[in-house]
TORKOL-4160 file (C-alpha; in steps of 0.2 Angstrom, whole numbers, padded with zeros to 4 digits, m for minus):
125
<pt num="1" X="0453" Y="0539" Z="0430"/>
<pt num="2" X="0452" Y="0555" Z="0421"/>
<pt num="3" X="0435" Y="0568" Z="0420"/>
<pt num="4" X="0435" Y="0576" Z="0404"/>
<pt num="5" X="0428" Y="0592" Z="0399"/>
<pt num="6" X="0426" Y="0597" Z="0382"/>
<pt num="7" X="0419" Y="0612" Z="0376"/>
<pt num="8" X="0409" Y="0610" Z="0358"/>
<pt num="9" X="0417" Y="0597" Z="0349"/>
<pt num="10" X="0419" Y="0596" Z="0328"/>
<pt num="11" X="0433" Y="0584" Z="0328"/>
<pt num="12" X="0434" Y="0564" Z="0338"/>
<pt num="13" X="0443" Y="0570" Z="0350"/>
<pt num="14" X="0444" Y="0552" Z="0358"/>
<pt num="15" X="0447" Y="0544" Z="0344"/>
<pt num="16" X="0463" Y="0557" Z="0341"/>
<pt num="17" X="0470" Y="0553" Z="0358"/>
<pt num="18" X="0470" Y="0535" Z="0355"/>
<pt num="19" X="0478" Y="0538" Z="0340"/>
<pt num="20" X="0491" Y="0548" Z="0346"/>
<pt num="21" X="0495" Y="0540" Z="0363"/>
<pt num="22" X="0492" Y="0522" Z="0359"/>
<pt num="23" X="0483" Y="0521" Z="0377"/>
<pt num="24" X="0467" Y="0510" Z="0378"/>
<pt num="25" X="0453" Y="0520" Z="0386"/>
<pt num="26" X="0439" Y="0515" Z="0395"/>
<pt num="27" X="0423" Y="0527" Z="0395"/>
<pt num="28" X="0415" Y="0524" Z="0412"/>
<pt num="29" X="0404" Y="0538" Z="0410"/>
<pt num="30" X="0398" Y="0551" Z="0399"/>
<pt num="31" X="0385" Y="0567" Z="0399"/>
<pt num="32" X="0386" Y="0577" Z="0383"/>
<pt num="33" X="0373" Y="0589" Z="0376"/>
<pt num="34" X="0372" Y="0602" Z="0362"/>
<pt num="35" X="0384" Y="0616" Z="0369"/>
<pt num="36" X="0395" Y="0608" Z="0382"/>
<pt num="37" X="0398" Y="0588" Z="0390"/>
<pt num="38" X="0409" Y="0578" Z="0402"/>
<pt num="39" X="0416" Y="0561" Z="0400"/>
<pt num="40" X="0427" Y="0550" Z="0414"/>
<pt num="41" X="0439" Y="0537" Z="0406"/>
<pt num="42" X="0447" Y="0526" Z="0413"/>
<pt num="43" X="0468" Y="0525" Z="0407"/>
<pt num="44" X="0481" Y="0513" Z="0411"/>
<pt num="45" X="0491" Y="0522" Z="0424"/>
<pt num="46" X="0507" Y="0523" Z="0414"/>
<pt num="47" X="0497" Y="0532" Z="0401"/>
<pt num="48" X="0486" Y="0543" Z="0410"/>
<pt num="49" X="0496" Y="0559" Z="0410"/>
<pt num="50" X="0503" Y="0557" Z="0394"/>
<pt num="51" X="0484" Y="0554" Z="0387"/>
<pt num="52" X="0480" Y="0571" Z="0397"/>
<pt num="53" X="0492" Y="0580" Z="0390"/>
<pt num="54" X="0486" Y="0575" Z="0372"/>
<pt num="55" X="0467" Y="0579" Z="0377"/>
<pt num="56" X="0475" Y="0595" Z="0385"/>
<pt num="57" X="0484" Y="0601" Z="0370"/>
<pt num="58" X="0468" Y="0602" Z="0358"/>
<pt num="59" X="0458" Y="0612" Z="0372"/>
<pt num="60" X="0448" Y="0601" Z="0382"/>
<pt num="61" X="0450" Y="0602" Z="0403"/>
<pt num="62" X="0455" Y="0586" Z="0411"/>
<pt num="63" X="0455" Y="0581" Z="0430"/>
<pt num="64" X="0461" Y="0566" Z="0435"/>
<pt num="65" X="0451" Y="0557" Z="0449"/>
<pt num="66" X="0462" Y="0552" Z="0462"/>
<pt num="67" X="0451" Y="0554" Z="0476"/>
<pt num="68" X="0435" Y="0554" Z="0466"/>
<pt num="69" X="0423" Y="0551" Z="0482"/>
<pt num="70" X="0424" Y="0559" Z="0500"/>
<pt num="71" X="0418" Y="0550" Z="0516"/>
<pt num="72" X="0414" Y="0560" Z="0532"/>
<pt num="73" X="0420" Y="0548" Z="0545"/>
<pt num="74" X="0410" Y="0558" Z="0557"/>
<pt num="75" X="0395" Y="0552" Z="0549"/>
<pt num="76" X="0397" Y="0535" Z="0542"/>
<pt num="77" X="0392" Y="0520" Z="0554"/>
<pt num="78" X="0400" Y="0505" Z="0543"/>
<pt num="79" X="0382" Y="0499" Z="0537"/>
<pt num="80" X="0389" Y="0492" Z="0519"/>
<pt num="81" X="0374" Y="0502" Z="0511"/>
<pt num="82" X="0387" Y="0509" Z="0497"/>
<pt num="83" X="0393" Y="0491" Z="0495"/>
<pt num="84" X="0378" Y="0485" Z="0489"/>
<pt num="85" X="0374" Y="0500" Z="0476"/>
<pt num="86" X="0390" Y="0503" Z="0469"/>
<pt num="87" X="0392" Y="0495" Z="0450"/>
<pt num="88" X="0412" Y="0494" Z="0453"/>
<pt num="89" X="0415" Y="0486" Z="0469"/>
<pt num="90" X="0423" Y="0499" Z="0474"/>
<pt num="91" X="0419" Y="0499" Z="0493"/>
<pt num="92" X="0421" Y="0482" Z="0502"/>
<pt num="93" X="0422" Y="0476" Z="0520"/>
<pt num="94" X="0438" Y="0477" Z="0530"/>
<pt num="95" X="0440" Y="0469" Z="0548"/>
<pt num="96" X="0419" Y="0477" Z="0549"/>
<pt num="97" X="0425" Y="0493" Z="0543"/>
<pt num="98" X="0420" Y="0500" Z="0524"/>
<pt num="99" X="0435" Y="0505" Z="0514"/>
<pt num="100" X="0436" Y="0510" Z="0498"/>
<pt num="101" X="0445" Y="0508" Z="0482"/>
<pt num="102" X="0445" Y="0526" Z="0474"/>
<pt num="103" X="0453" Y="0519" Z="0459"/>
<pt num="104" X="0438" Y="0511" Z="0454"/>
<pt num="105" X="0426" Y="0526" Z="0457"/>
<pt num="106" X="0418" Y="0531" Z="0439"/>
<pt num="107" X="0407" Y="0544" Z="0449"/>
<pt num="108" X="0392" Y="0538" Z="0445"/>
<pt num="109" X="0385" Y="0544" Z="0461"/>
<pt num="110" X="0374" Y="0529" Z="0468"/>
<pt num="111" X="0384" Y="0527" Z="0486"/>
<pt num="112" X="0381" Y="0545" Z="0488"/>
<pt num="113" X="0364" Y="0543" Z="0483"/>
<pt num="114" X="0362" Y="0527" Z="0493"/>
<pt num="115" X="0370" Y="0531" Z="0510"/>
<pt num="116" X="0357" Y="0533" Z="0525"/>
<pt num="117" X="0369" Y="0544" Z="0533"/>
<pt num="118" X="0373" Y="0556" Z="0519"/>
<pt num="119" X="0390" Y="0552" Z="0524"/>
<pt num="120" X="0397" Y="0552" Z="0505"/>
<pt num="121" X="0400" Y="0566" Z="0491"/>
<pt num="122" X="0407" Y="0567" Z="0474"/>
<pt num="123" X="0423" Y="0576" Z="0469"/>
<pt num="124" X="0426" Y="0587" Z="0454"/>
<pt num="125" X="0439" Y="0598" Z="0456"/>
């Protein structure tokens, strides 16, 4: 997953990319307004820093979400409440234990939102 974060946009930027790097793109989320906006894509691994770089070459800041969701072990009891909120499955149940798939995350924020414990918090670097 990448967070993308262009500035004011006169060109398809997206379109561009796909253009450029062949890669198919995915967009898992998007917030855009008049003066600035944000998007999370989901790339192929194989093309995800080469679709970065093409994004990175016409200005825009890109992160790539490897650890897109932090859980404070210290607080979580295991209740599966982020299982049952999260639109990508990405937090299952192990052996009684919640573990997550990161690679799914799009950052929509509804585990974090949704935990009792307040055990759960986005990352954007």
């Amino acid at each position: 997953m990448l967070h993308v974060a262009p500035g004011i946009v006169r060109q398809p930027l997206i379109a561009s990319v796909i253009l450029e790097t062949a890669a198919l793109v995915n967009i898992e989320r998007a917030s855009i307004d008049a003066v600035s906006g944000e998007i999370v894509l989901e790339v192929a691994t194989e093309k995800c820093m080469e679709v970065k770089e093409a994004f990175e070459r016409r200005g825009v800041r890109v992160v790539p979400l490897e650890i897109p969701v932090i859980r404070d072990e210290n607080e979580c009891v295991h209740c599966g409440a982020c299982i049952s909120v999260c639109p990508t499955g990405t937090f299952r149940f192990e052996d009684w234990l919640v573990v997550a798939d990161s690679g799914k995350c799009i950052q929509c924020g509804a585990c974090v939102t949704g935990c009792p414990q307040q055990a759960l918090k986005l990352v954007l670097k």
